[in-house]
N, C-alpha and C positions, 0 to 999 in steps of 0.2 A: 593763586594768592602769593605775595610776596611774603615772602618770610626776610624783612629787615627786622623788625622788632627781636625777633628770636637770635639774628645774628648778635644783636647790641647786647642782648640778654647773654649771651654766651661770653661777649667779648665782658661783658661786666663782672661777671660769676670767676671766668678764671681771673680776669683782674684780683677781683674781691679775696680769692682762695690765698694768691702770692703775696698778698697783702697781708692777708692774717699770719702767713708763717713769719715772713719778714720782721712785723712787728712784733711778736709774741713776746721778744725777748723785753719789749719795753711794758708789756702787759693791757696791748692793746690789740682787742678783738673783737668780731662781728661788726666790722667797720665803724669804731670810736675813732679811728684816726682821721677820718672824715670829718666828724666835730670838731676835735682838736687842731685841723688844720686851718677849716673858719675861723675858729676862735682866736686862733693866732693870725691871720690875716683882717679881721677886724675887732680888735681887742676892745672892748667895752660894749659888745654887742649879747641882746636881751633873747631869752628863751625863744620869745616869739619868732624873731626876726631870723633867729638858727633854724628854725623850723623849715620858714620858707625859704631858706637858701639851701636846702638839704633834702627838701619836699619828702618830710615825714610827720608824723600828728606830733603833737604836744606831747602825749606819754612819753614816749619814741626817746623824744630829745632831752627830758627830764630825768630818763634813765640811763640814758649817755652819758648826760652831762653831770650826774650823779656819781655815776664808777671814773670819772675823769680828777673830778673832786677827792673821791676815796683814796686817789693813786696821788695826790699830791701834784696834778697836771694842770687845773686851774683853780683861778680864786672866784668864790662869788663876794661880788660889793655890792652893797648896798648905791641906788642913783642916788645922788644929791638931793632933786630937787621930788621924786616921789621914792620913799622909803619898802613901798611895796615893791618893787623892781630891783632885781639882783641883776646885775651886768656881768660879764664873764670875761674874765682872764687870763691870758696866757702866765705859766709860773716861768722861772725860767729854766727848769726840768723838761719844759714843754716845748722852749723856742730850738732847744738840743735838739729832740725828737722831731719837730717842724722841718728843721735841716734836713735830717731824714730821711722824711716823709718826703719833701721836694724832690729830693736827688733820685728817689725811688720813681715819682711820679713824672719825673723826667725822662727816665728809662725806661719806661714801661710807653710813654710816648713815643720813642725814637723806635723800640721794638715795634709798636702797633701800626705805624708810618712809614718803616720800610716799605723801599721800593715806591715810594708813591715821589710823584714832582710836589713842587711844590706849592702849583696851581690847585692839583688834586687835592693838597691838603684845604686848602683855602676850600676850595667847593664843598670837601664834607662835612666842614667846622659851617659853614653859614649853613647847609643841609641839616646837620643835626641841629644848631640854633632852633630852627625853623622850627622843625619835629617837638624839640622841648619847648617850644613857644605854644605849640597846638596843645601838645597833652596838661602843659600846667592852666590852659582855662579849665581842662574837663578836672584836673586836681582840684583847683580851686572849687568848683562848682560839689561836687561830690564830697568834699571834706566839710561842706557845711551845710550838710542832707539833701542838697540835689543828686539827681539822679541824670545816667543818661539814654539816650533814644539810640535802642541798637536797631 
């Protein structure tokens, strides 16, 4: 059996671990700077839409985007033209932190890529593409009570 999933799993876990110290200092933990980084990368985008670019449930992102809000890191507005729809905002406490967050998630790339050409890199970015193109049908499928055939 291949064990790639588990390596990913490893490679995201310590990611995820250096991430939480790094940012602590701005009061961001259990991967909210993940939201935060969306959100400032698409500024007026809706709970929904965070979800599927994060591929977690609705709660998930409501209670991210909740302690993001508490900490003064974005704004929820009202849409224009439907009042039920809160859109989300980078503050600019946040676009600080965004800075960051990039610089971090630049090096942490340069560290994970050593030693590799740059062919290599190209082969395992459309490889994993791939891999998260197959697993978000079974997300999608599963997040709204399908099951699947083991």
């Amino acid at each position: 059996m291949t064990e790639v999933l588990r390596e990913i799993g490893m490679i995201a876990r310590a990611l995820d671990s250096i991430s939480n110290v790094e940012f602590k200092q701005y009061a961001l933990t259990k991967g909210q700077y993940l939201y935060l980084v969306r959100i400032c990368e698409h500024p007026g985008i809706i709970q929904e839409q965070l979800s599927k670019l994060v591929m977690v449930d609705r709660t998930t992102v409501i209670r991210a985007v909740q302690r993001l809000a508490d900490h003064a890191l974005i704004e929820k507005r009202p849409d224009e033209t439907n009042k039920k729809i809160r859109r989300l905002y980078p503050t600019e406490k946040a676009r600080l932190i965004y800075q960051r967050i990039t610089a971090e998630e630049a090096y942490s790339n340069q560290v994970a890529l050593a030693g590799m050409t740059p062919d290599q890199v190209a082969q395992l970015t459309a490889l994993l593409h791939q891999a998260r193109t197959n697993v978000t049908a079974d997300w999608e499928r599963v997040k709204h009570g399908g099951h699947r055939d083991y």
